[in-house]
N, C-alpha and C positions, 0 to 999 in steps of 0.2 A: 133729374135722374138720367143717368147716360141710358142707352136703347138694349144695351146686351150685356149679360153679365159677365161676358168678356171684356169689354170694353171698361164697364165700373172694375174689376180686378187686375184689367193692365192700367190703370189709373191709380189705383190703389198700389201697386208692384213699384211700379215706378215711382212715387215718393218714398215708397221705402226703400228705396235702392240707393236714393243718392247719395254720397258719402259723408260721414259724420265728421264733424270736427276733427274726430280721433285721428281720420286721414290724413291731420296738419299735425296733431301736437294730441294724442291720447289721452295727455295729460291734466289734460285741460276740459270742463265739462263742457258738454255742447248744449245749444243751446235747445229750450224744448219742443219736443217734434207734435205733430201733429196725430193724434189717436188714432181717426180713421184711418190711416194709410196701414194699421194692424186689424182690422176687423178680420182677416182670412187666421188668425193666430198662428199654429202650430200644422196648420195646412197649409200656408203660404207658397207656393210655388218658387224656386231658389232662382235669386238674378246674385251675380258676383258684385261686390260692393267695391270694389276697384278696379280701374286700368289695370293690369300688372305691369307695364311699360310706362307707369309713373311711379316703381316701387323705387326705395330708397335705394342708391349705390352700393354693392356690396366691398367691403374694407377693400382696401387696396390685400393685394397678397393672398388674400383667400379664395380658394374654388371651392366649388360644388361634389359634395360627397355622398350625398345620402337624400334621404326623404323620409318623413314618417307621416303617413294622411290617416286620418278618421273620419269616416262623412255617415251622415242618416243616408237612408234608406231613400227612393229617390219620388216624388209625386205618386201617389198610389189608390187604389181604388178603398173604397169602405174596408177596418180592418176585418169586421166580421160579420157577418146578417145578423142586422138588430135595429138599427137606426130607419134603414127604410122598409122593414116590416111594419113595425111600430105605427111610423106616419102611413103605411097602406093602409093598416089598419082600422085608422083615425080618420081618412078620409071616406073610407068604405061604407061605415057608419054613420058618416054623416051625410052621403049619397044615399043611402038607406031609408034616414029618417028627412030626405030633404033639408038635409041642415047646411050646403055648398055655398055661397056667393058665386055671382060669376066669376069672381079672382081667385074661389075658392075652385073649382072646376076647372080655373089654368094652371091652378096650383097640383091639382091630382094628376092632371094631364105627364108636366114636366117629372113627378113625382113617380109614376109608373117609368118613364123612359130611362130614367138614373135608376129604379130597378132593375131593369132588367138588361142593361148595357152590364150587369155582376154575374147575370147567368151563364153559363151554368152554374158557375164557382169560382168567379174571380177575388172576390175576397179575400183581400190580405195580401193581394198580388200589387205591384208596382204595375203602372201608367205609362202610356205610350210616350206620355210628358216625363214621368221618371226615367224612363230609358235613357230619355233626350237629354234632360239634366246630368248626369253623368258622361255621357261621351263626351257633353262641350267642357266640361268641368277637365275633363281627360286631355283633348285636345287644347285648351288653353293650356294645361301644363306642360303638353310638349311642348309648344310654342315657349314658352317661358323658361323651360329649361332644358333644350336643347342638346347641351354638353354630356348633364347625367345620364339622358339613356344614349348617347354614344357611345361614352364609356363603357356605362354597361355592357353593352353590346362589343364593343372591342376587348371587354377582361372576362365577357362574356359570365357577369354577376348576376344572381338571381332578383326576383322579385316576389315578395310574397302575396300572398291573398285572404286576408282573415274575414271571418262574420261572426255574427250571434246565431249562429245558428235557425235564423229563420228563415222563411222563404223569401221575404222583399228583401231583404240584406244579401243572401246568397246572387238573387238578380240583378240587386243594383251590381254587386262586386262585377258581374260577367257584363253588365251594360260598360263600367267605366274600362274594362281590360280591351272589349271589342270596338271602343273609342281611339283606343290606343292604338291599338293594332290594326286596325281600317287606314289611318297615317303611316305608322309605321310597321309593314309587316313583321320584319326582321325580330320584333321583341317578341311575337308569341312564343318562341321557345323558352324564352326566360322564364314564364312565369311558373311560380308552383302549382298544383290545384288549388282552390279556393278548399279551406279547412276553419272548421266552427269552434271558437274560442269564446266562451261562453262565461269565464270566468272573467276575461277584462272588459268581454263585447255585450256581458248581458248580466253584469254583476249583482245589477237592483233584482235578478233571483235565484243568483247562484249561490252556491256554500256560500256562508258565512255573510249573508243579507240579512239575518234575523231581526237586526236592531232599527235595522231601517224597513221592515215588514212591519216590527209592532206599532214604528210611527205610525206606518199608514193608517192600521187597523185601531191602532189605541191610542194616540196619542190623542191628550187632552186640551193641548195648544192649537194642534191641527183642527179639531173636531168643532171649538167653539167659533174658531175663523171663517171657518168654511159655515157655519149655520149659521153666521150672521151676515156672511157676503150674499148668502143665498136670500136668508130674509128679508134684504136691502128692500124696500117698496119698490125700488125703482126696477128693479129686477120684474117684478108683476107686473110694474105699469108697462114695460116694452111688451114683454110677452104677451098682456092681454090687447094693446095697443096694435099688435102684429096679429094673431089670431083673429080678432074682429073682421078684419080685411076676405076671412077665409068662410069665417063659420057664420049662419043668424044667430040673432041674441039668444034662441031657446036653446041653439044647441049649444053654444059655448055655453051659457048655464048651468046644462046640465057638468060638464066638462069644468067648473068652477066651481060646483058644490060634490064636488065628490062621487057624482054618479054613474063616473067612465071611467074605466080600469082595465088597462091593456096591457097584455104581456106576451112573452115570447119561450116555448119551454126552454128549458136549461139554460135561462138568460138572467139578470139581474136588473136590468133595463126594463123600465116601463112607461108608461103614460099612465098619468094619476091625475093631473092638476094641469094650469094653463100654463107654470111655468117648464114642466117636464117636458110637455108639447113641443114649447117653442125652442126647449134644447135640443131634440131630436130635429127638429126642421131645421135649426142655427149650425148644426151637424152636418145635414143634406147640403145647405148651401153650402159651405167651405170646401165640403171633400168634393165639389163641382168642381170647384176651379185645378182640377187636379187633373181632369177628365177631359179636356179640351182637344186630345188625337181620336177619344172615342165618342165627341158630340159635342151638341151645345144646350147646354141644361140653362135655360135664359131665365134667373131668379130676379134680375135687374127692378122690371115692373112692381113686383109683388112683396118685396123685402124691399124696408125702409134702411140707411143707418142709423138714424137715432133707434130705430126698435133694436137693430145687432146690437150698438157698441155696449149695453150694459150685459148681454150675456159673452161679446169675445173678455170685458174686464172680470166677467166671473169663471171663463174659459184659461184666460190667462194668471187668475188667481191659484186656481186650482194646480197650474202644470209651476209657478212661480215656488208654492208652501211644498208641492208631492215630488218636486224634483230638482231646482230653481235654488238659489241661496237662503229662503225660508226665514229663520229664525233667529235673531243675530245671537252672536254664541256659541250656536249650536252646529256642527257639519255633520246631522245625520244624514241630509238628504244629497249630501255628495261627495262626501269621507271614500266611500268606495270606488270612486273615480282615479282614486291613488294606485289602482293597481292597474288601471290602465296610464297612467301618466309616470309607474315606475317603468314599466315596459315598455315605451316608448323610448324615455332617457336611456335604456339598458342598452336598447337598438341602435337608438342615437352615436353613442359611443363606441361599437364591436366593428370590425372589421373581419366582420366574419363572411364577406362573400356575397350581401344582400347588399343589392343599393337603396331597395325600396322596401317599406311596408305598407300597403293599403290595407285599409279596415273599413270593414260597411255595420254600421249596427243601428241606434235610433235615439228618438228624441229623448229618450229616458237614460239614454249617456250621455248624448250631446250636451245636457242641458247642466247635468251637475259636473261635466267637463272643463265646461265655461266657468263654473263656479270655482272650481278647485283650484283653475291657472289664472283665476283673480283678473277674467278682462274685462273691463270697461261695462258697464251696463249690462253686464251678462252674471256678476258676485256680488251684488251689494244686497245685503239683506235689511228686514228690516224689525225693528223690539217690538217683543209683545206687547206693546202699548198700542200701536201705530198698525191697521191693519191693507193689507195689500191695496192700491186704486191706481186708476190709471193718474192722477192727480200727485202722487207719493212717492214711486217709483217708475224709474224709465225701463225697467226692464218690461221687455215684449217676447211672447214665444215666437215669433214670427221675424223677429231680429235676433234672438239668439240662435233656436234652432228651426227655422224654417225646413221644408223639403231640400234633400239634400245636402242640408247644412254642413260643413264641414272644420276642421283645423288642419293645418299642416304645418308641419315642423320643415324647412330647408336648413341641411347640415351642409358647415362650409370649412375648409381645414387648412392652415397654411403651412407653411415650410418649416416653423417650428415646432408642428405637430398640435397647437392650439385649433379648439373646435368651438368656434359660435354655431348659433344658433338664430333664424328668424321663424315669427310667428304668423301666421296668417289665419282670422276665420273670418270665412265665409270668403277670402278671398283678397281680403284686405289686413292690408300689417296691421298689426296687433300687439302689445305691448304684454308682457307676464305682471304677474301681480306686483304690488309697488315695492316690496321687499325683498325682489331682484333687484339686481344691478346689472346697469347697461354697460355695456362692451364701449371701450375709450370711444368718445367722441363719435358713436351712433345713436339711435333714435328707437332702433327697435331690433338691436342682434344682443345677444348675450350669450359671454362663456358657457359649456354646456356644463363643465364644472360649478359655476354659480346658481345654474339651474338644479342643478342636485342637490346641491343646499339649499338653495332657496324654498324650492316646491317639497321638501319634506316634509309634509306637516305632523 
């Protein structure tokens, strides 16, 4: 076991960063990756999955005209107080009754300090690491496309700034513009104010979600997947496996036959059983590694990965059926991404005076994002016969939509008035789904006309 949980997540970051096959040939499956390097999921801290200065040649003829970006929200603290009440609570109790190990007593230790690094109310707020993730995200873009905000700046064309409306989306939006503008002052006047568009940046709850709300709540395909990922044995064995480390046998006992029951008012979250436990602690660890400008929450010691990996497989199960390409057949859990991917194409095409759009929203876009524009390990779903495993499918929340996860569109236009298009997530070209077509004799541009047919669905 590496010595800091720093060190096991920049170890962990780092194979998942290195670039996939897809970087040669998209086309082509890659070969299979290693599980552990996903254990942080859907909290994954964001590394860029390519050079950009090994991106393919752009056509002879064509410049640079546009932009269209969407990125999560950037590294961020606990979304809401729940998680580490829960476990104070659980630990409290078992200091109480003498129920602590010594690992269990380094375990409450570390467990108070990641509370109260939230106090007063950081909650729901983006990370001094999120801030960081955006600017460089920002500053690699200048570097990489240089021309466009010259232009800009010389036809003197706006830039816009969209969110969902929440708070870490509004802050990421002002962390990536003051990336910007720290390199290059010149653009702050370009930009617009940042303004909440809720309808393409947070659609899974705006008008017209219903059908994808009653999934959540009713669907019967969802319901039996999910209660038997959960009833997996193996799911108990890590949990109880990881807990033992913390509690004596009397007190997990009691905590194993039903005799501790912790809750939180106006909450839905609780500690019931050993595996509930260890999904609140599997919680704590992850959104740690988010927290690295405001401490060092050292889980390394005390958290095994054989005890994680079967709850990030039921962490990534969950975010794969509730947002993910789910169901083969079926696009409830990302049909609504069409209305951000018509607006995108809409922008793509106008010469109405913006060069840019950036959008900050979250993994609950990014994720059925990815599905809609059919990239690589990010849309393949799978039949109700065959249920979600790390073993079955290659998608991972932490390679699709890590922190800060992003897509960008670069619009490029030549003298005949033709417009391709390249794709990029997370930073690395990226191919549209297989029923586009590629731009003569490239690898990953496509008319923006073909994309309008294409992605209609």
């Amino acid at each position: 076991m590496q010595k800091s949980f720093l060190t096991l997540s920049a170890v962990l970051l780092l194979a998942g960063c290195q670039p996939s096959q897809q970087a040669t040939d998209s086309a082509t499956v890659p070969a299979p990756e290693k599980t552990e390097q996903f254990l942080l999921t859907s909290k994954t801290p964001y590394q860029p999955q390519q050079d950009w200065q090994s991106y393919s040649r752009v056509p002879a003829g064509f410049s640079i005209v546009g932009l269209q970006h969407v990125a999560r929200h950037g590294s961020r603290f606990l979304s809401s107080r729940g998680d580490d009440d829960l476990m104070l609570q659980l630990l409290q109790l078992a200091t109480e009754q003498q129920g602590l190990t010594p690992l269990g007593q380094e375990l409450a230790l570390i467990v108070r300090q990641l509370h109260q690094v939230h106090q007063p109310d950081k909650y729901g707020e983006i990370s001094g690491l999120g801030v960081q993730e955006h600017q460089q995200i920002a500053a690699r873009m200048l570097a990489r496309l240089p021309t466009l905000f010259q232009l800009a700046l010389e036809q003197q064309q706006r830039m816009a700034v969209l969110h969902s409306g929440r708070e870490r989306a509004d802050q990421s939006g002002d962390a990536f513009v003051a990336g910007l503008t720290a390199i290059k002052p010149q653009l702050a006047s370009l930009f617009d104010a940042g303004q909440a568009d809720e309808a393409t940046l947070y659609f899974y709850k705006a008008e017209g979600s219903e059908a994808f709300q009653h999934y959540r709540k009713s669907d019967p395909r969802l319901a039996r997947v999910m209660q038997q990922l959960e009833a997996d044995p193996k799911r108990l064995q890590a949990a109880t496996a990881m807990l033992q480390r913390f509690f004596t046998g009397s007190f997990f006992a009691r905590l194993a036959h039903g005799e501790i029951e912790l809750t939180i008012p106006d909450d839905n979250d609780a500690i019931r059983n050993p595996l509930d436990a260890a999904n609140v602690l599997y919680s704590l660890y992850s959104i740690a590694s988010n927290l690295t400008a405001e401490g060092e929450f050292d889980f390394s010691s005390l958290l095994l990965p054989e005890h994680l990996l079967p709850l990030a497989e039921l962490d990534d199960a969950d975010s794969f059926y509730g947002r993910g390409p789910a169901f083969a057949s079926d696009d409830v859990t990302f049909n609504l991404a069409g209305r951000l991917v018509k607006d995108m194409l809409d922008k793509a095409g106008q010469s109405s005076g913006y060069a840019a759009t950036f959008r900050f929203t979250h993994a609950q876009v990014m994720m059925p994002l990815a599905a809609y524009l059919g990239i690589l390990d990010a849309s393949e779903p799978l039949p109700e016969s065959e249920i979600y495993s790390y073993q079955n499918s290659r998608w991972r929340s932490g390679k699709v939509a890590p922190m800060a996860a992003n897509v960008q569109w670069e619009i490029f236009r030549n003298a005949g008035n033709e417009t391709i298009v390249r794709m990029l997530h997370n930073e690395r070209e990226t191919r549209f789904a297989a029923n586009c077509q590629l731009y003569a004799d490239t690898r990953y541009f496509y008319l923006l006309s073909e994309l309008k047919s294409c992605l209609n669905h």
